[in-house]
BAVEXMAR-943657 format. One line per 8 residues: number of its first residue (from 0); their letters; for each residue x, y, z of N, C-alpha, C, O, CB. Coordinates in Angstrom, 1 decimal, decimal comma. Each point is the difference from the previous one (the first is absolute). Glycine has a CB too. Example, Ala and Ser with C-alpha at 12.3 -4.5 7.8 and 13.67 -1.06 7.14 Angstrom:
BEGIN
0> as> 13,2/-5,7/7,8/-0,9/1,2/0,0/0,9/1,2/0,0/1,0/0,0/0,7/-2,9/-1,2/0,5 | 1,5/2,3/-1,9/0,9/1,1/0,0/-0,8/1,1/0,8/0,5/1,1/0,1/0,7/-1,7/-2,3;
This chain:
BEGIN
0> xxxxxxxx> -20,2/-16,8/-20,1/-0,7/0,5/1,1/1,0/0,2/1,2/-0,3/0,8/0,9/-1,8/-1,9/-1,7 | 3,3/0,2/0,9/0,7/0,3/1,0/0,9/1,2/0,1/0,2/0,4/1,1/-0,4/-2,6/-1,1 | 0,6/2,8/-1,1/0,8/1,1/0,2/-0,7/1,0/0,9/0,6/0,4/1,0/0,4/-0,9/-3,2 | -2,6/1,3/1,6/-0,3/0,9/0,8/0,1/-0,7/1,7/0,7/0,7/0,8/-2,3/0,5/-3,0 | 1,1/-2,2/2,6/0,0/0,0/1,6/1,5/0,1/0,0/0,2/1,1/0,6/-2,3/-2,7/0,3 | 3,2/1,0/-1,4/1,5/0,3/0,5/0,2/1,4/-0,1/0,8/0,4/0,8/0,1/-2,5/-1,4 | -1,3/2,9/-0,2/-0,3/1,4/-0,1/0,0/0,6/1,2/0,8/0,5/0,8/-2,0/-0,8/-2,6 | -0,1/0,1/1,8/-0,4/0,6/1,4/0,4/-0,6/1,4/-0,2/0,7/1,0/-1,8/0,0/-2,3;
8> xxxxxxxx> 2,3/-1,5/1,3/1,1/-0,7/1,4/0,7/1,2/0,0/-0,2/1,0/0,7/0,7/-3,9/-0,9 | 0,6/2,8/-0,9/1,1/1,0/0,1/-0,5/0,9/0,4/0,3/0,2/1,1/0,9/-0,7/-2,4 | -1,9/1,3/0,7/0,0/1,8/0,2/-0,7/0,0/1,7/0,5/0,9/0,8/-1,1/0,1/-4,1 | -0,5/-1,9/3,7/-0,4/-0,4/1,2/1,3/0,2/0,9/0,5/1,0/0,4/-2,5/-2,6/-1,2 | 2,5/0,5/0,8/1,6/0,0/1,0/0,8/0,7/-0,2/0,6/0,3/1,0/-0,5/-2,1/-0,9 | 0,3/2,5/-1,4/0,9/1,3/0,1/-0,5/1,1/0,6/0,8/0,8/0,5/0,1/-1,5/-2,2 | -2,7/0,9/1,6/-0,4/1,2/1,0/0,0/-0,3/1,5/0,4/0,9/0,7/-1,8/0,0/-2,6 | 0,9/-2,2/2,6/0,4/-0,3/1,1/1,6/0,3/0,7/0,4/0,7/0,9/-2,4/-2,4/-1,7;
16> xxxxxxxx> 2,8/0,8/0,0/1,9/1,0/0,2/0,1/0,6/0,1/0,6/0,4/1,1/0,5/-0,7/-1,7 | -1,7/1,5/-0,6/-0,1/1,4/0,4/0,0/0,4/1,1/1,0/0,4/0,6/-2,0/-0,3/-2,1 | -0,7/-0,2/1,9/-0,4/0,2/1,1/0,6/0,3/1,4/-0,1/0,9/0,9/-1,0/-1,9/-2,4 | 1,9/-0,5/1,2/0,5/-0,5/1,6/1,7/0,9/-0,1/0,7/0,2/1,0/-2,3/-3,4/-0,7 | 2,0/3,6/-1,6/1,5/0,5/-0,2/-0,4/1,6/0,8/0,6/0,7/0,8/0,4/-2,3/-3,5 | -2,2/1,9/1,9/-0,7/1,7/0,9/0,1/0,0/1,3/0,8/0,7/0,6/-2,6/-0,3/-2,1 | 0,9/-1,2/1,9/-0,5/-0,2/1,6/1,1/0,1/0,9/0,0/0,6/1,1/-1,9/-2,1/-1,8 | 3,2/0,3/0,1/1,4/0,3/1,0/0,8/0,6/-0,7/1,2/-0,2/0,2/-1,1/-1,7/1,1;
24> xxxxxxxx> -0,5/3,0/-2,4/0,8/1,1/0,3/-0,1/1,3/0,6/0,8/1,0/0,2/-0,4/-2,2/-1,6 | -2,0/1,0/1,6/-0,2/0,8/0,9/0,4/-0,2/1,9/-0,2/0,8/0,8/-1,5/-0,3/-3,1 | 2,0/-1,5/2,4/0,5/0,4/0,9/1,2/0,1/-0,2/0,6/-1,0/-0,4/-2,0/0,4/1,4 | 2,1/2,0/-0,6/0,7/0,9/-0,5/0,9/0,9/1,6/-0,6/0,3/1,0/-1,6/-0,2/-3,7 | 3,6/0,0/2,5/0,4/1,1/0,6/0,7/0,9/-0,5/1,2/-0,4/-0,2/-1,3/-0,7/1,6 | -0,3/2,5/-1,7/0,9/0,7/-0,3/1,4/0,5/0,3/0,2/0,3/1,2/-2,1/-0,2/-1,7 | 2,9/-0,1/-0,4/1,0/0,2/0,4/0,4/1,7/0,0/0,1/0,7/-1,1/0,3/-3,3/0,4 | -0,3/3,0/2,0/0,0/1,9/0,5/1,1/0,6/-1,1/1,2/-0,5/-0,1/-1,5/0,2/3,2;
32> xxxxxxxx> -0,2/1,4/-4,0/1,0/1,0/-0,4/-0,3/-0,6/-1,3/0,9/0,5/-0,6/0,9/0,1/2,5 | -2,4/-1,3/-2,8/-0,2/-0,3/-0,9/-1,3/-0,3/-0,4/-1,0/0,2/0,8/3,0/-0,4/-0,5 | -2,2/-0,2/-1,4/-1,3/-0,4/-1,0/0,1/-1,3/0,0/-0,1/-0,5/-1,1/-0,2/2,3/-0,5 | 0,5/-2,5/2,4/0,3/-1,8/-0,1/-0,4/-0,8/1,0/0,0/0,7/1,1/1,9/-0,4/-2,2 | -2,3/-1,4/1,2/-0,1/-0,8/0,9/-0,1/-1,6/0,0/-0,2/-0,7/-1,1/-0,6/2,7/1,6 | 1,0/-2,6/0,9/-0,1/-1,3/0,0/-1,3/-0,5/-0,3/-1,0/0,7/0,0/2,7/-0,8/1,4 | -1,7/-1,7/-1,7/-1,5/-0,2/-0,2/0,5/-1,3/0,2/1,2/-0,4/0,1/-2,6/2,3/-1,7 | 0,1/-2,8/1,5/-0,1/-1,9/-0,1/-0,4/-0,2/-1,4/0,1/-1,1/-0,5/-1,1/0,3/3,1;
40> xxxxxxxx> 0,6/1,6/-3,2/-0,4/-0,7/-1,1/1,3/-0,6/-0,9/-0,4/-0,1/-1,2/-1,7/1,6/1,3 | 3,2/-1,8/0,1/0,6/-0,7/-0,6/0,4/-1,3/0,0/0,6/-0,5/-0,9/-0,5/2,3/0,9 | -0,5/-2,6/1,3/-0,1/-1,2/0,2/-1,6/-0,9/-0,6/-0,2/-1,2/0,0/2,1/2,1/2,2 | -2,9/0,3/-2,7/-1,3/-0,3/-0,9/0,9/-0,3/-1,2/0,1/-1,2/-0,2/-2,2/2,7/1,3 | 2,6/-0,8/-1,8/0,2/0,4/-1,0/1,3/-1,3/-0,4/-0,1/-0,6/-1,1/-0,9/3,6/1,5 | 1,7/-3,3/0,2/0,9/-1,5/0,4/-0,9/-1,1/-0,4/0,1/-0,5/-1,1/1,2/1,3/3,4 | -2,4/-1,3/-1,3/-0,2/-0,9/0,3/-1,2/0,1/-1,3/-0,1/-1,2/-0,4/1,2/0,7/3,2 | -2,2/1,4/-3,6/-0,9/-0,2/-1,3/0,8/-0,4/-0,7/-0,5/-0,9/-0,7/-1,1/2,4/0,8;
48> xxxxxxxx> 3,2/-1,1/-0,3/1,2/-0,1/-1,5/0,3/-1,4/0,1/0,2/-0,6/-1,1/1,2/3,0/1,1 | -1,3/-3,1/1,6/0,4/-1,7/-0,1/-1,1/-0,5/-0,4/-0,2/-0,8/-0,9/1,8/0,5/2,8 | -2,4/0,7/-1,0/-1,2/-0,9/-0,4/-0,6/-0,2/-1,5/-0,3/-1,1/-0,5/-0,2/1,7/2,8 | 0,3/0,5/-2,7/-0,4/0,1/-0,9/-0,1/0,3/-1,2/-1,0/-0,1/-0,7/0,8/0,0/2,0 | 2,0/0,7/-1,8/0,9/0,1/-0,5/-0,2/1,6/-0,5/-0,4/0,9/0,7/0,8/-3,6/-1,0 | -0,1/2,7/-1,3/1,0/1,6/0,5/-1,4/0,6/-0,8/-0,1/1,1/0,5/3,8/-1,3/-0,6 | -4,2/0,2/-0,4/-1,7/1,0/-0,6/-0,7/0,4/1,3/-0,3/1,1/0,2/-0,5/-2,6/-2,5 | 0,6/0,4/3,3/-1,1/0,3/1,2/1,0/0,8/0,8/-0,3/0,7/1,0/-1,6/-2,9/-1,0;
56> xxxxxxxx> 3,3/1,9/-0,4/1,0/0,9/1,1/0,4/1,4/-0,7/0,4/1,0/0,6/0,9/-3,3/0,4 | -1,5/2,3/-1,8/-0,1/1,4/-0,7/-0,7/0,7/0,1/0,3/1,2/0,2/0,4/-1,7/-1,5 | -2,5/-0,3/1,4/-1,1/0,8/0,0/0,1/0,6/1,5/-0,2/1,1/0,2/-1,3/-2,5/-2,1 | 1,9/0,3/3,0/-0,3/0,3/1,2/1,1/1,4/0,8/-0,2/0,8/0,8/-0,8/-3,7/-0,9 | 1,8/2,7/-0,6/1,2/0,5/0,6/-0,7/1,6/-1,2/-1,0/0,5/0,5/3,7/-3,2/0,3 | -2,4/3,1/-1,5/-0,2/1,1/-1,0/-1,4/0,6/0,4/-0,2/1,2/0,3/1,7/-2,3/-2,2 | -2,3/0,2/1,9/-1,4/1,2/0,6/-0,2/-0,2/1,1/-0,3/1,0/0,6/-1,0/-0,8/-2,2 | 1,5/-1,5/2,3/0,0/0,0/1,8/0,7/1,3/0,6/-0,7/0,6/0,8/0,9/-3,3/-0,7;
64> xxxxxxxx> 1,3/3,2/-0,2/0,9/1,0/0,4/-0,7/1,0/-1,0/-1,2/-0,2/0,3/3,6/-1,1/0,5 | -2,3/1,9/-1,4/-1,0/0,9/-0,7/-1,2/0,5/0,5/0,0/1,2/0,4/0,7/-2,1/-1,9 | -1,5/0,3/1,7/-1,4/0,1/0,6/1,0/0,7/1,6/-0,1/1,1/0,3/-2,1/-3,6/-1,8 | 2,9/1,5/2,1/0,5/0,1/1,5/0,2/1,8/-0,2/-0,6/0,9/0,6/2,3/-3,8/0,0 | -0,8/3,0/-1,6/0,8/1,4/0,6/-1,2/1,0/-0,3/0,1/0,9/0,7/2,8/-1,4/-1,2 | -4,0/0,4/-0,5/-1,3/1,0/-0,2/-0,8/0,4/1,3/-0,4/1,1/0,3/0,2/-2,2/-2,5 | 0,1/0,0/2,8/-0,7/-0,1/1,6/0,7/0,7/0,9/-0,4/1,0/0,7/-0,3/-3,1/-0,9 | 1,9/1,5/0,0/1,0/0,5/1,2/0,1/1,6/-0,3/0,4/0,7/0,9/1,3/-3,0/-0,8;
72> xxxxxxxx> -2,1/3,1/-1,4/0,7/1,0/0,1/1,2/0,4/-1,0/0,4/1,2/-0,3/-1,3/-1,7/2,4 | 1,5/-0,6/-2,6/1,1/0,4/-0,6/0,2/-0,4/-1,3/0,6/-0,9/-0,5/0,2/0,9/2,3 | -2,0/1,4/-2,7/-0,8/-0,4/-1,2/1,7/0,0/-1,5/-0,1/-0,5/-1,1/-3,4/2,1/2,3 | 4,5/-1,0/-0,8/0,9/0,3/-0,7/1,0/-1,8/0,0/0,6/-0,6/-0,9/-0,9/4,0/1,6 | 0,1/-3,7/0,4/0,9/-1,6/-0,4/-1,1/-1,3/-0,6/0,5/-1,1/-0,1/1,5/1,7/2,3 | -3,6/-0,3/-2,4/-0,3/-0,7/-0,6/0,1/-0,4/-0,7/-0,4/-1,1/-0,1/0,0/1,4/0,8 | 1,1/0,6/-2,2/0,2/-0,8/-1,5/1,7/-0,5/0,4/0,3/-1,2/-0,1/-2,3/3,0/-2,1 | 2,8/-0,8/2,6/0,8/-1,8/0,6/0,4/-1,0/0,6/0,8/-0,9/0,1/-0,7/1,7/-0,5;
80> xxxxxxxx> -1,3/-0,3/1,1/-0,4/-1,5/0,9/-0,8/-1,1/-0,8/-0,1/-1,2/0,4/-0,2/2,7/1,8 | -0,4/-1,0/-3,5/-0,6/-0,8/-0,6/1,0/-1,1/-0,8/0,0/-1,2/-0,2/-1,9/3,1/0,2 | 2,6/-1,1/-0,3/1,3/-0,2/-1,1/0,8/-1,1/0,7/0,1/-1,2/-0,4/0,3/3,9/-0,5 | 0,3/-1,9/2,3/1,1/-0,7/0,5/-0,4/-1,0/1,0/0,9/-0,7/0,5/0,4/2,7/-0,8 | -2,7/-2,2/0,4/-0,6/-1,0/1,1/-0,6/-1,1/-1,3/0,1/-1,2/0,4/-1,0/3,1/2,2 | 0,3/-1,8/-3,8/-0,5/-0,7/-0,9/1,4/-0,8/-0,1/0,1/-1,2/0,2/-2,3/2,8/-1,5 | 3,1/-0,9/1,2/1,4/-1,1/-0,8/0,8/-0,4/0,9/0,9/-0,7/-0,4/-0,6/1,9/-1,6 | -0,4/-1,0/3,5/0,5/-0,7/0,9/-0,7/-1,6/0,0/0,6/-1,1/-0,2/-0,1/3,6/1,6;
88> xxxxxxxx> -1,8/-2,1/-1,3/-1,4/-0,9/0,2/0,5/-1,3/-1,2/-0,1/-1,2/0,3/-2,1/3,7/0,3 | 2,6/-2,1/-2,2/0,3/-0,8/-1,1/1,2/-0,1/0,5/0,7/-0,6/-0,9/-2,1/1,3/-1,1 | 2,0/-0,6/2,7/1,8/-0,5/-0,4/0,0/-1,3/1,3/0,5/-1,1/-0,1/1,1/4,2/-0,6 | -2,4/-2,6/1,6/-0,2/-1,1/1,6/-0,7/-1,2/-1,0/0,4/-1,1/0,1/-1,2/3,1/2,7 | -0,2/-1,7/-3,9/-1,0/-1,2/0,0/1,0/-1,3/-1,3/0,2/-1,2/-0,1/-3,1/3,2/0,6 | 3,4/-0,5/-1,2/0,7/-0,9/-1,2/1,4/-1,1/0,4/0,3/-1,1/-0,5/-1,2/3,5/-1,0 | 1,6/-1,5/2,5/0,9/-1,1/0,5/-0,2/-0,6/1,1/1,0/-0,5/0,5/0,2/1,3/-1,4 | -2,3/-0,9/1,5/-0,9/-0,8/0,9/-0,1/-1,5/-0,4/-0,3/-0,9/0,8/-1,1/2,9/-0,4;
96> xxxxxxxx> 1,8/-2,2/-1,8/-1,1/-1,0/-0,6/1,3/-0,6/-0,3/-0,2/-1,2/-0,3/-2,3/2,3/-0,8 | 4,0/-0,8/1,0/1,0/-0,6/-0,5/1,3/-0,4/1,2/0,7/-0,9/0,1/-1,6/2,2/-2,3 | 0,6/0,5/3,5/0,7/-0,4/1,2/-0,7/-0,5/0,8/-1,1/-0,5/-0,2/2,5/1,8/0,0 | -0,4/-1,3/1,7/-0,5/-0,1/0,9/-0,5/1,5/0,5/0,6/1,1/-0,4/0,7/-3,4/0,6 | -2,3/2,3/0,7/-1,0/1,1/0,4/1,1/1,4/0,4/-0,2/1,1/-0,3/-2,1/-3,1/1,3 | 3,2/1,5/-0,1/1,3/1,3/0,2/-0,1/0,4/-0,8/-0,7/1,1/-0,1/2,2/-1,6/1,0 | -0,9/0,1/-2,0/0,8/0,3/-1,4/-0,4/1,0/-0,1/0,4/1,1/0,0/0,0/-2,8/-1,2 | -2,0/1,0/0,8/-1,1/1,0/-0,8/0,0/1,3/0,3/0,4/1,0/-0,6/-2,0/-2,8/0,5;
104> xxxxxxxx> 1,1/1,8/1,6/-0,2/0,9/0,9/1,2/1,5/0,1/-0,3/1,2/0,0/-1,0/-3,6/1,3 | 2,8/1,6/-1,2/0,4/0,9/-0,1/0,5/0,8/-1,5/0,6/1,1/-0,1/-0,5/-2,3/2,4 | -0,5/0,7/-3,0/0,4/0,3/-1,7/-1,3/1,2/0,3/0,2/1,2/-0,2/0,7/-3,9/-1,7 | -2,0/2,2/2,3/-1,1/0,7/-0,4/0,2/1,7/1,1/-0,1/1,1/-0,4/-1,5/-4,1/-0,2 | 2,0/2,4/2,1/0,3/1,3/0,8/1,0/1,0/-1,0/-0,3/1,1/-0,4/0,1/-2,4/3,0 | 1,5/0,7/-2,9/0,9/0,3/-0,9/-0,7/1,2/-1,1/0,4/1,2/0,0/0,8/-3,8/0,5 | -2,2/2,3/-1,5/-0,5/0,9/-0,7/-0,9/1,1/0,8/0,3/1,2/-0,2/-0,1/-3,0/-1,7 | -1,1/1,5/2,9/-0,5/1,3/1,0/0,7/0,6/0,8/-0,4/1,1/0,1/-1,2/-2,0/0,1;
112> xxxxxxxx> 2,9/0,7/0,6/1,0/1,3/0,4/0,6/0,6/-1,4/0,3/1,1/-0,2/0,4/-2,3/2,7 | -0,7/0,2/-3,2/0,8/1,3/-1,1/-1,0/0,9/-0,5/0,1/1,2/-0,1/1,8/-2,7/-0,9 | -2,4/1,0/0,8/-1,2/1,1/-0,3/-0,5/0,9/0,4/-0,2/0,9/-0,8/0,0/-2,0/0,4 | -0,2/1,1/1,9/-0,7/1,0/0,5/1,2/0,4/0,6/-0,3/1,0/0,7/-2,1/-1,7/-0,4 | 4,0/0,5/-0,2/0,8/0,6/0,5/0,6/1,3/-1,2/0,4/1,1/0,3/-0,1/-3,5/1,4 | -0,3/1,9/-2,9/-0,1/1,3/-1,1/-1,3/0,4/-0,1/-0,2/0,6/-1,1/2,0/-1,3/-0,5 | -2,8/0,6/2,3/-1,1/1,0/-0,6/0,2/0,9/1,3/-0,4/1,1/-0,2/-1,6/-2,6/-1,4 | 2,5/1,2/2,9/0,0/0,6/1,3/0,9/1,1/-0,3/-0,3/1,1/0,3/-0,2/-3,0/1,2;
120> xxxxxxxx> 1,9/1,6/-2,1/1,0/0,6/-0,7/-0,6/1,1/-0,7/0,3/1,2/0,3/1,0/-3,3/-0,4 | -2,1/1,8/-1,2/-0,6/1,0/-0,8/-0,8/1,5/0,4/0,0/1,2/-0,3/0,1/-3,4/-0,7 | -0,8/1,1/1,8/-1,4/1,0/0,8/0,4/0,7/1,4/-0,4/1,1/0,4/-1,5/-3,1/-1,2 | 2,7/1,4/1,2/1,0/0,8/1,2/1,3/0,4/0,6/0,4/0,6/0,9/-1,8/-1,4/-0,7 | 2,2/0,1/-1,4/1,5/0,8/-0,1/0,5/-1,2/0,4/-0,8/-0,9/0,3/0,7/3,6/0,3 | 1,5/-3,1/-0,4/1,0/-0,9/0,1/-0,1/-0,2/1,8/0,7/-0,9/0,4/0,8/1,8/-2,9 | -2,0/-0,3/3,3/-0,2/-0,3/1,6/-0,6/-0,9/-0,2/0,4/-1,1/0,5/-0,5/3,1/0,7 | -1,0/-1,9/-1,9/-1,6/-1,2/0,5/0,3/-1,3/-0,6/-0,7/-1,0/0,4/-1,5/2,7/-0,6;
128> xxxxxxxx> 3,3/-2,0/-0,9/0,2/-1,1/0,0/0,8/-1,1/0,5/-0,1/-1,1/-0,4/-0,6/2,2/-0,9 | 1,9/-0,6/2,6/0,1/-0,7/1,1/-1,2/-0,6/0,7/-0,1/-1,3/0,1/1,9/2,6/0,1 | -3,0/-0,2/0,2/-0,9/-0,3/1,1/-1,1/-0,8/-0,7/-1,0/-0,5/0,5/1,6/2,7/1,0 | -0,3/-2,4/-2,9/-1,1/-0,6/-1,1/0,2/-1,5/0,3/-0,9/-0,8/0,4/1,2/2,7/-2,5 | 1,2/-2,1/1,7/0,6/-1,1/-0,3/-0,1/-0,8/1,4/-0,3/-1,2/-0,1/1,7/2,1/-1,8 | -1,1/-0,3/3,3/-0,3/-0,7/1,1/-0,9/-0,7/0,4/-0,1/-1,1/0,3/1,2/2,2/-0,1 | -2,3/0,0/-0,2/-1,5/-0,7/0,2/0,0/-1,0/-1,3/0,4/-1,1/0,1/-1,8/3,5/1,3 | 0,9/-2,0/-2,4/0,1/-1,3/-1,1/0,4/-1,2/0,2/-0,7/-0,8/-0,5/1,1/2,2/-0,6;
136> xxxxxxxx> 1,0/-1,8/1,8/0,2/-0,8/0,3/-0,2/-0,8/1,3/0,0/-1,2/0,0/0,9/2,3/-1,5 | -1,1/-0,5/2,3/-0,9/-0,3/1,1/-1,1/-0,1/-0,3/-0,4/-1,1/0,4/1,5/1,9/0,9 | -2,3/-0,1/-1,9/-1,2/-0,4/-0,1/0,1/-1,6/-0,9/-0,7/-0,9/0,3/-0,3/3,7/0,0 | 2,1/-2,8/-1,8/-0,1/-1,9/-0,6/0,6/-0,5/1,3/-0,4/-1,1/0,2/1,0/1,0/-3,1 | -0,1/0,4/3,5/0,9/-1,3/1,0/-1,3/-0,5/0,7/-0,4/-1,2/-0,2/3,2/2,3/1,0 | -3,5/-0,2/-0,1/-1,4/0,3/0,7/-0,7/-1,3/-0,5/0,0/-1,1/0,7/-0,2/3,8/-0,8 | -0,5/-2,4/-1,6/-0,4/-0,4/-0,6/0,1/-1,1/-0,4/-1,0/-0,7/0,0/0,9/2,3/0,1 | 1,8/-2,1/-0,6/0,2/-1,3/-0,5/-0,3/-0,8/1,5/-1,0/-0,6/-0,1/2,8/1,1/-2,2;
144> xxxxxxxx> -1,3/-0,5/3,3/-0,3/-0,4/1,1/-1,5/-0,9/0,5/-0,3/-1,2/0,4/2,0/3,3/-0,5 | -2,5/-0,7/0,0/-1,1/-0,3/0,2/-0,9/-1,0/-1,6/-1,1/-0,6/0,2/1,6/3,1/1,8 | 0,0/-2,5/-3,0/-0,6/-0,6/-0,9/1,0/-1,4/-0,4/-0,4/-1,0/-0,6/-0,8/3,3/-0,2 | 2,4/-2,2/1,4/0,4/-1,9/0,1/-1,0/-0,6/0,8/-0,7/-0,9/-0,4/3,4/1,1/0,5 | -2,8/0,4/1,5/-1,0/-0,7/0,8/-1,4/-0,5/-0,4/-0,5/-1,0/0,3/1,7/2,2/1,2 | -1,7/0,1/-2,3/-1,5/-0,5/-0,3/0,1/-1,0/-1,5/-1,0/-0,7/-0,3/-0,2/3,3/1,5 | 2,2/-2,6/-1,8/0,5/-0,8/-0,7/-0,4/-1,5/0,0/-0,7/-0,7/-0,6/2,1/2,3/0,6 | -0,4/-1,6/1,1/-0,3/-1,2/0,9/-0,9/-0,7/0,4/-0,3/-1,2/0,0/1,5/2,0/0,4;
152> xxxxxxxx> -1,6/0,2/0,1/-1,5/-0,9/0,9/-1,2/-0,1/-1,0/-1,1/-0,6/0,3/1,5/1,9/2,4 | -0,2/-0,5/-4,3/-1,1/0,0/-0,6/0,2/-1,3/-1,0/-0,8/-0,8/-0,6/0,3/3,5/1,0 | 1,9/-2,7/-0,3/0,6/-1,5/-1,1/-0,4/-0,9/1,0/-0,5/-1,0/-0,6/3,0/1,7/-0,9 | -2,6/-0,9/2,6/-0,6/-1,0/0,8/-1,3/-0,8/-0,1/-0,3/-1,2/0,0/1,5/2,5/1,1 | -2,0/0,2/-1,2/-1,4/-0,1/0,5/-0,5/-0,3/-1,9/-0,7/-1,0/-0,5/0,5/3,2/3,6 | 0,6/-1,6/-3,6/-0,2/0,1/-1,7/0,2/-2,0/-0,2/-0,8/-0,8/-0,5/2,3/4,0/-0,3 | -0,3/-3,3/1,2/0,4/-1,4/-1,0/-0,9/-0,7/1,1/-0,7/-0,8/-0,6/3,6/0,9/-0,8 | -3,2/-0,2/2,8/-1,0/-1,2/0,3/-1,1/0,4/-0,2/-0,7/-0,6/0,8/1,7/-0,3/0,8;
160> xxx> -1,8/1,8/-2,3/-1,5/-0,1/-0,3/0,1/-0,3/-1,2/-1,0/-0,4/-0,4/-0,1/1,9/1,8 | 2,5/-1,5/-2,6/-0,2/-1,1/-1,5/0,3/-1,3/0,1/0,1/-0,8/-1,0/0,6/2,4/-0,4 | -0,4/-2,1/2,8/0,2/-1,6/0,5/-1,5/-0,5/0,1/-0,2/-1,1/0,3/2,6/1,3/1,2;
């Protein structure tokens, strides 16, 4: 009897990640002269992979950014946003669990600039993957940033309500 409720926890909390990976990626600035832009949803997509390791960081990151770019408009990078945000999401959760949270974080940014920096490449010629790779990296810096802090304060608040 316990499996289905752990069942449904998961798929519950990986659509909540989701959710919250959409919500800050929609807040969003586009970057002028191209089909690209900044966003927050990558400090969501950080902190579901620590917490909750690399399935709910896959789920969250792969359809959270997916769903993001459908809303936003930018229906052509959703299947590799599904792709390249699901396995960012697994790579943050899987070495989450063996490093320290940097590590993770940056292994994990590591697989999303390369990624969307050859799909920017593909879809827009060898210009857009300078301007790919910059924002990319500023939006994880952004991101790891903002998800060490809530890290923090949630490893806080988390370990004194199991005291």
């Amino acid at each position: 009897m316990k499996e289905p409720v752990k069942l449904s926890n998961q798929v519950a909390l990986g659509a909540l990640c989701a959710a919250a990976v959409t919500v800050l990626t929609m807040v969003s600035v586009p970057v002028p002269g191209y089909r690209l832009y900044f966003n927050l949803g990558e400090g969501a997509i950080y902190l579901a992979a620590l917490l909750f390791g690399p399935r709910i960081g896959m789920a969250a990151g792969g359809l959270g950014a997916a769903l993001g770019d459908l809303i936003l408009g930018y229906p052509m990078w959703a299947p590799l946003s599904l792709v390249i945000k699901g396995l960012e999401g697994a790579v943050v959760g899987h070495m989450g669990r063996r490093l320290k949270p940097p590590v993770a974080i940056a292994a994990g940014a590591a697989v999303m600039i390369a990624g969307y920096t050859a799909s920017a490449w593909v879809l827009y010629g060898p210009a857009a993957a300078p301007v790919e790779a910059v924002t990319d990296l500023v939006q994880s810096s952004v991101g790891a940033l903002g998800a060490l802090v809530a890290l923090g304060v949630l490893g806080r608040v988390l370990k004194d309500r199991a005291d």
